[in-house]
C-alpha positions in Angstrom: 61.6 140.9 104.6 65.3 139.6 104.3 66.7 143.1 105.1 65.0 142.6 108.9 67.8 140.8 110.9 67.2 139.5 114.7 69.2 141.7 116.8 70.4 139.7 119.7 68.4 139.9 123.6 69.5 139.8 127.2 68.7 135.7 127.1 70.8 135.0 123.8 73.3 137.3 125.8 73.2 134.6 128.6 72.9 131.7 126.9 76.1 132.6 124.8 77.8 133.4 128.2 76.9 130.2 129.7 78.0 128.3 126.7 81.7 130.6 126.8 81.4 129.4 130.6 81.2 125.9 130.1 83.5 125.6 127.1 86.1 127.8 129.3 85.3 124.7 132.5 85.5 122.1 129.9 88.7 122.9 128.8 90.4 123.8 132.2 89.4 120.4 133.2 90.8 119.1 129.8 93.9 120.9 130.6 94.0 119.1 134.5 93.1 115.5 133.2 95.9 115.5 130.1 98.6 115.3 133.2 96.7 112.0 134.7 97.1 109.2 132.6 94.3 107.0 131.6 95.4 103.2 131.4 93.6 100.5 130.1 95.2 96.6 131.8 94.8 93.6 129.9 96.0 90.4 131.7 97.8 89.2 128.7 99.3 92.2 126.6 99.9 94.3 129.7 99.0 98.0 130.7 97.9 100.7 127.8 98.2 103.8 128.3 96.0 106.2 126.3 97.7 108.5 123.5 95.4 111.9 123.4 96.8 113.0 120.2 95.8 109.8 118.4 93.1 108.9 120.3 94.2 105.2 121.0 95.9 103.4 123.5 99.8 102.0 123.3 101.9 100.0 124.8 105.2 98.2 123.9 105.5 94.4 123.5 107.8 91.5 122.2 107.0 90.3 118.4 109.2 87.6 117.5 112.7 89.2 118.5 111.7 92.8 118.2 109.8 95.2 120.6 107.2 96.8 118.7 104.0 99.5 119.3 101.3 98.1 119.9 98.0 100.0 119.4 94.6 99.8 120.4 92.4 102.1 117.8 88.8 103.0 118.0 88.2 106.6 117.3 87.0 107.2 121.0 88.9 110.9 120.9 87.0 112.7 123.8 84.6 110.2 125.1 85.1 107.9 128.4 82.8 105.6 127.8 84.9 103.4 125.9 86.0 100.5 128.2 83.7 97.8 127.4 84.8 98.6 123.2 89.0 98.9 124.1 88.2 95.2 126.0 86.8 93.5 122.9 89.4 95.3 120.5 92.3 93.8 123.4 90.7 90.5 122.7 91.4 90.4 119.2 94.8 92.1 119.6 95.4 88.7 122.5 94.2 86.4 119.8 96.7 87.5 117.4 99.4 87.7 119.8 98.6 83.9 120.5 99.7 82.6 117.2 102.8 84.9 116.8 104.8 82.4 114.7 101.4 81.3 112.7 100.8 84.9 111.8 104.0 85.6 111.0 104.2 83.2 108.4 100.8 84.4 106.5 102.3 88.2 106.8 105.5 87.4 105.3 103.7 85.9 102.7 101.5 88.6 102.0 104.2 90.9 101.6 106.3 88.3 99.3 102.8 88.1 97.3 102.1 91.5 96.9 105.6 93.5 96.9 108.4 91.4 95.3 108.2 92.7 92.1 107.8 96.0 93.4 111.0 95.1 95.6 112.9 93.7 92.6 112.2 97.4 90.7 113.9 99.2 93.1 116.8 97.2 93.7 117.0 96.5 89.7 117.4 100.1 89.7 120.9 100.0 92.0 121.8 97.4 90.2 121.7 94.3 92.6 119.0 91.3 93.0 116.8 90.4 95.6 114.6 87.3 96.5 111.8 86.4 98.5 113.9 85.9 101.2 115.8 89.1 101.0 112.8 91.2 101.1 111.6 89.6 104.4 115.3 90.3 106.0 115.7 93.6 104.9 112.5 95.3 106.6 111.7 95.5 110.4 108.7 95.6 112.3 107.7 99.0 114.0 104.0 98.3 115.3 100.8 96.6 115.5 97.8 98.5 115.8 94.0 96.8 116.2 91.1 98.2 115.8 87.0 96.9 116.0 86.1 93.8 113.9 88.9 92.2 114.6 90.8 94.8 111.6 94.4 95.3 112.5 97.6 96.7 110.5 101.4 95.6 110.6 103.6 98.5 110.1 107.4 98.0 108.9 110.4 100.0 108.4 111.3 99.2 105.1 114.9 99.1 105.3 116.8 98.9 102.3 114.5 97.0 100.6 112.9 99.9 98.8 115.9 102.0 98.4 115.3 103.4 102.5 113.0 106.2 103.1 110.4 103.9 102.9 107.5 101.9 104.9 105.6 98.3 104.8 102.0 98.4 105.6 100.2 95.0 105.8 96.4 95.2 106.6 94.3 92.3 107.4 91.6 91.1 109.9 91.7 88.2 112.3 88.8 86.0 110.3 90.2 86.8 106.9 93.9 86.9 107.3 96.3 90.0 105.8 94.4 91.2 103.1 97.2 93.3 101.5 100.8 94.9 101.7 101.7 98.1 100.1 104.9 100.2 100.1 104.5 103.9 101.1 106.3 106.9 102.1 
């Protein structure tokens, strides 16, 4: 009897108004706490403060001789729960930070491995040459951003060395090193 369909009561009446209700509370209250900020303090990297729209928490810090984002990623979006999570994801991010110059090194050499010839395409095109070197000093760092498992990703501006328009991702996690660079955008 497929042609018999449920015609709605008084309780689905009230539970449907009670779930308008609460979504209409739950978004009022939404509206109310996206004016307070929510901060996450680490004693070493400083104070986060959480980005709603990307559901992670930024600050600024010194890399080398450049201020760059720092991110702390975990897909926690809506929940609150996530302070114990954000501390162990800070950890890695202070680990990192510890061995700036040590890291460094085994990014630049990443991106030498996996995007010179890429690097010497596009200048080949405009008629000049790059080298190793070259590559290194003609992108800039924009960010770091960590996530769970130790994971994190190095994001560059990639200057002239791809012709401008262009980024520098490096991806890599803190047991493993950077895994791999790639040019996008």
């Amino acid at each position: 009897m497929s042609w018999i369909h449920r015609i709605p009561g008084i309780g689905d009446l009230i539970d449907l108004g009670q779930d308008i209700a609460y979504e209409l509370r739950r978004r009022k209250l939404d509206k109310q706490d996206e004016k307070t900020p929510i901060l996450f303090e680490d004693e070493v990297l400083g104070t986060f403060k959480f980005w709603r729209e990307a559901g992670s928490f930024e600050t600024r810090r010194i890399w080398g001789n450049a201020e760059v984002a720092v991110s702390l990623n975990g897909g926690w979006g809506e929940r609150t729960d996530y302070t114990e999570e954000v501390a162990a994801v800070a950890l890695g991010a202070r680990i990192f930070w510890a061995d700036q110059p040590g890291w460094q090194t085994r990014i630049e050499e990443c991106i030498r491995r996996d995007l010179f010839e890429l690097a010497q395409e596009w200048t080949a095109d405009a008629e000049e040459t790059i080298t190793p070197d070259d590559l290194i000093t003609r992108i800039r760092i924009d960010g770091i951003g960590f996530e769970p498992g130790g994971h994190f990703c190095v994001w560059y501006d990639g200057g002239t060395a791809f012709g401008g328009g262009h980024g520098v991702t490096v991806v890599g996690n803190l047991e493993t090193g950077p895994e791999y660079a790639e040019m996008h955008g």
